[in-house]
Residue frames as qw, qx, qy, qz and C-alpha x, y, z in Angstrom:
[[0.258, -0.653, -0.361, 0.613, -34.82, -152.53, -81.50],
 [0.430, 0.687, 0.466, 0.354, -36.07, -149.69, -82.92],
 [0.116, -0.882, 0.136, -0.436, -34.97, -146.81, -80.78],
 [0.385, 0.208, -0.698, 0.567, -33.22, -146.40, -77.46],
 [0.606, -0.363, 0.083, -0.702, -36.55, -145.36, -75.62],
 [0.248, 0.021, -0.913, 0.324, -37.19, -147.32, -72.02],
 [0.470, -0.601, -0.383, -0.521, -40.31, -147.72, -70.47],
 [0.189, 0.190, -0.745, 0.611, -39.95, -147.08, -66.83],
 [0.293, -0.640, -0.683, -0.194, -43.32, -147.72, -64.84],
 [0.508, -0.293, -0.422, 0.691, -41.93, -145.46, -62.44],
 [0.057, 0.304, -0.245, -0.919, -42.24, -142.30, -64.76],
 [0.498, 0.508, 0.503, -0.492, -45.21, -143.53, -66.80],
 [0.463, 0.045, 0.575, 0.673, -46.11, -142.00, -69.90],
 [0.014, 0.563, 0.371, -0.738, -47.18, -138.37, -70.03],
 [0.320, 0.243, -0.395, -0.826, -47.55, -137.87, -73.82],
 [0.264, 0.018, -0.953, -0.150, -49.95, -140.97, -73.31],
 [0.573, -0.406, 0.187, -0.687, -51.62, -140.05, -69.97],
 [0.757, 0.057, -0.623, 0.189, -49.85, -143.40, -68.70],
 [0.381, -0.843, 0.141, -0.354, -49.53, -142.60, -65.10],
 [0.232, 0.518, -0.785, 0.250, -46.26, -143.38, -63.31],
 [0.549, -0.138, 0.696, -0.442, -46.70, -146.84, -61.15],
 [0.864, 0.411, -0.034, -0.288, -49.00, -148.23, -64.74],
 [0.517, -0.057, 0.724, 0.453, -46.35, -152.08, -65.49],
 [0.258, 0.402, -0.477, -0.738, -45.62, -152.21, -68.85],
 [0.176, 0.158, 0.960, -0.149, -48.35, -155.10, -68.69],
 [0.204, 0.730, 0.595, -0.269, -51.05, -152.75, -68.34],
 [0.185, 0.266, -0.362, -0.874, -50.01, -150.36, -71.15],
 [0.686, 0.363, 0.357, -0.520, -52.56, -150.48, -73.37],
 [0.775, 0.299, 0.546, 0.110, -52.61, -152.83, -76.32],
 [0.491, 0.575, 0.325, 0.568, -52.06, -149.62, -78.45],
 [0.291, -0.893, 0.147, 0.310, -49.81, -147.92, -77.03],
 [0.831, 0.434, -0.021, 0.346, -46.53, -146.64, -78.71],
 [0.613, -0.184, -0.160, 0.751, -43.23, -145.60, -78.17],
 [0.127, 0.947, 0.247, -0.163, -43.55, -141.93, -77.96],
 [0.295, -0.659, 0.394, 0.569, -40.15, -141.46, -79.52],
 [0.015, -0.267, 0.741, 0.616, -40.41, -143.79, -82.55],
 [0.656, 0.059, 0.082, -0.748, -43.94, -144.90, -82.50],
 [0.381, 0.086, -0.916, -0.095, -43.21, -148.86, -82.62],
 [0.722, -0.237, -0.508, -0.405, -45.92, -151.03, -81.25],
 [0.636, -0.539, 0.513, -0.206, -46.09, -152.15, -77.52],
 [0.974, -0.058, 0.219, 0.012, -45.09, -155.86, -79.30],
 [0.830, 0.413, -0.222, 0.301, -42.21, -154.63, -80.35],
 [0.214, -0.752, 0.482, -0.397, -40.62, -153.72, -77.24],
 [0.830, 0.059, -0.554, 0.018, -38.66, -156.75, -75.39],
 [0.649, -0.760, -0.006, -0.046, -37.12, -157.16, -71.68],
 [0.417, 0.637, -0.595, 0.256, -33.73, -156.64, -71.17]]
């Protein structure tokens, strides 16, 4: 884990233009954390 950053689908991802409701399925492929910029593959389910 690279950060403490959570994706919430609820909230989205405005520095992205991720729109709240968007699973973290349908992020795009290349998306990134907007805190630490790690890769969507390194994010894991808790």
């Amino acid at each position: 884990m690279l950060c403490n950053y959570v994706y919430d689908p609820a909230e989205g991802d405005e520095s992205q233009e991720i729109v709240a409701g968007t699973t973290f399925d349908d992020l795009p492929e290349d998306w990134e954390c907007p805190e630490c910029g790690a890769s969507k593959d390194k994010f894991y389910e808790d």
